[in-house]
N, C-alpha and C positions, 0 to 999 in steps of 0.2 A: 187841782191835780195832786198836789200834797197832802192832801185831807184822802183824795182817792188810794194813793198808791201807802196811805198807813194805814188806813182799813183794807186793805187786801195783804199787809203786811201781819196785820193783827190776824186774820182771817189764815196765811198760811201757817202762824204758829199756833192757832188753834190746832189743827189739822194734824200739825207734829205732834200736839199734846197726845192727842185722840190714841196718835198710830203706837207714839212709845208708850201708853198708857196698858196695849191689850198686844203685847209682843206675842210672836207664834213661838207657843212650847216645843221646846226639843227635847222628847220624850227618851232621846238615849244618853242624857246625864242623869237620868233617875234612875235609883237601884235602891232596892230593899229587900232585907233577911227577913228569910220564914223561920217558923220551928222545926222546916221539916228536916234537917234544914238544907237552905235552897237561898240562890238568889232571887229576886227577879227585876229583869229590866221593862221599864218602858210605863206604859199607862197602867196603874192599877185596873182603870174602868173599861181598858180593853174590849171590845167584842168578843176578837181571837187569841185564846192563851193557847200558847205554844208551850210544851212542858219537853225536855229534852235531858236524858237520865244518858249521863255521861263517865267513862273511866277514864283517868289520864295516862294508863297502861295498853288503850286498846287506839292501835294505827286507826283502824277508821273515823274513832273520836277528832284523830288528830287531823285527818281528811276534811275531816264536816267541815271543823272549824276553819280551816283556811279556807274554802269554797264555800261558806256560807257567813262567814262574819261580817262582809261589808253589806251585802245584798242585803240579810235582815237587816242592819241597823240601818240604812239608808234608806230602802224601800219598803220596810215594815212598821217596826219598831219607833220611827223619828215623826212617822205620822200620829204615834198614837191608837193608830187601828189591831196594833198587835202587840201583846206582852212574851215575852219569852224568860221561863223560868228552869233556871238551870238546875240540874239535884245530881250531883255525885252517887255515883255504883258502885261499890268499893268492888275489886273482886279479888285483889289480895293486897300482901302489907304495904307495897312499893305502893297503889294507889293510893292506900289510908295516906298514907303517909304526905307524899303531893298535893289531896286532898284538903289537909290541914294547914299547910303550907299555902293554897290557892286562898282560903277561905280568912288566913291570918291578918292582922290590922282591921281597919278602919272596913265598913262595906265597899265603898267608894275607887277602894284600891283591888277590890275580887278581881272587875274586869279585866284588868291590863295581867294580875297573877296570871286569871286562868287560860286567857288566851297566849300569853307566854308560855306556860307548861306545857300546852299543846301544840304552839307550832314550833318547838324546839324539841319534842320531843324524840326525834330519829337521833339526838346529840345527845339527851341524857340519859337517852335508855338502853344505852350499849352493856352494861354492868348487867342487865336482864340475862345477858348471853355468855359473857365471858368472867363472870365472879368465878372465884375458886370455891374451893369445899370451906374454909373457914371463914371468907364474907357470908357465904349462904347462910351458914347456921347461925353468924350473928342475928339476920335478919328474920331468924327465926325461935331463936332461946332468949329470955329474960325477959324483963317487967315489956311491958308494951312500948313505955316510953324507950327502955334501952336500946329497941329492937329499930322505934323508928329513927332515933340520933346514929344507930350505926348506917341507916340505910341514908340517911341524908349526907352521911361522912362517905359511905362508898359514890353514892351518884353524884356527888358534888353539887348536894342542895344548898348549901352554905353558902359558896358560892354564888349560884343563880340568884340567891334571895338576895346577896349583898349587893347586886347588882341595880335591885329595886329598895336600893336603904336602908336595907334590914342587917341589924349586926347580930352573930350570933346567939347571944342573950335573947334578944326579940324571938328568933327560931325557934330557940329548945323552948322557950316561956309558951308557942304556939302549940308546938308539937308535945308541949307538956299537958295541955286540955283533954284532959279526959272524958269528962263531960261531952266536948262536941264529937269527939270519936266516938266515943257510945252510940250516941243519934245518931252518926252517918251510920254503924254498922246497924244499926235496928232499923233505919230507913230504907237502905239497899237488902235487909230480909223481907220488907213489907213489900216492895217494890218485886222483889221476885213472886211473893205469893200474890200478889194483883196481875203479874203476869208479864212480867219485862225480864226476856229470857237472853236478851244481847243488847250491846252497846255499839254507837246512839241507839238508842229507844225515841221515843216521842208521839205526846199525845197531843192533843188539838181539843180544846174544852171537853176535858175530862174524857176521850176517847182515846184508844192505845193503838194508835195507826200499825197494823197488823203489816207485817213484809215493806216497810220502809225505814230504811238503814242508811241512807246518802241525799245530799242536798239536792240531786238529778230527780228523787221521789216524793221528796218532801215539799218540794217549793209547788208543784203545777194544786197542791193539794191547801197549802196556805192559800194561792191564788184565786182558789174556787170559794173560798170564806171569804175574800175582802168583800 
């Protein structure tokens, strides 16, 4: 009987071995930078790429996101059946600007930025409406970099960031990248001349879903790809 119950003892730590050996991937802790540049979540080997060209200026971006952040990531994205690849649309400085800010640090930390900037954004984008004549022109006269340290000083970017660890050093050192500002503005020109006239935009492998704008058109349309 001793001999029996240490071979079935043996036998059920085999079985553990086996199971912790080939754990199920949780495809929504992966994230990785493109050149274009972009994020993207989930399976590289995806079937279904989801491509979603976003502003952080534009209310319906901020719509998507709260009505569609969990659903992808739970019912899409955690299987592996679906990638979702995020690309910034600039459409003007206040975007750049958040933009650069979403995209700052480590890849790892985009996520929680960009969904931050977006579902906060009926709170920070009050200055859109009520700056005076000489914030505006800040945000509009001097080197680029000056233009975006004045708008992160009127929105109280500074703030929001240091909220996620960031002292302001880390910011302006962000928002001092030239370089990746260039590629978003040269990205969001290509993006227009391929044919993304409003944000969200979104394509589905390499196709530009024509009159779908909200998570109510876009999901039945994922659905028919799984």
């Amino acid at each position: 009987m001793k001999a029996a119950l240490k071979l079935l003892a043996v036998g059920l730590a085999a079985l553990a071995s086996i199971g912790a050996a080939a754990p199920v991937q949780n495809w929504n802790v992966v994230v990785a930078r493109t050149a274009w540049p972009s994020h993207v979540f989930g399976n590289p080997a995806a079937p279904v790429k989801l491509v979603e060209y976003v502003s952080y200026t534009c209310p319906h971006c901020a719509e998507f996101q709260i009505e569609s952040e969990a659903p992808l990531r739970l019912n899409y994205i955690r299987s592996g059946k679906l990638s979702l690849e995020v690309r910034p649309m600039l459409r003007d400085a206040v975007d750049g600007t958040v933009a650069l800010l979403a995209y700052c640090g480590p890849k790892d930390k985009f996520a929680i930025n960009h969904s931050m900037f977006l579902r906060s954004q009926s709170k920070w984008i009050t200055p859109m409406v009520t700056a005076n004549a000489a914030q505006r022109a800040r945000w509009s006269t001097g080197t680029r970099l000056q233009r975006a340290r004045a708008i992160a000083t009127d929105f109280h970017f500074y703030e929001i960031m240091a909220t996620r660890g960031y002292t302001r050093t880390m910011v302006d050192q962000c928002l001092a990248d030239e370089a990746l500002a260039e590629r978003m503005a040269k990205a969001s020109d290509a993006a227009v001349e391929a044919g993304v006239d409003h944000t969200p935009s979104f394509a589905i492998n390499g196709q530009l879903l024509v009159g779908t704008s909200d998570w109510s058109l876009l999901q039945p349309q994922i659905a028919a790809r799984m």
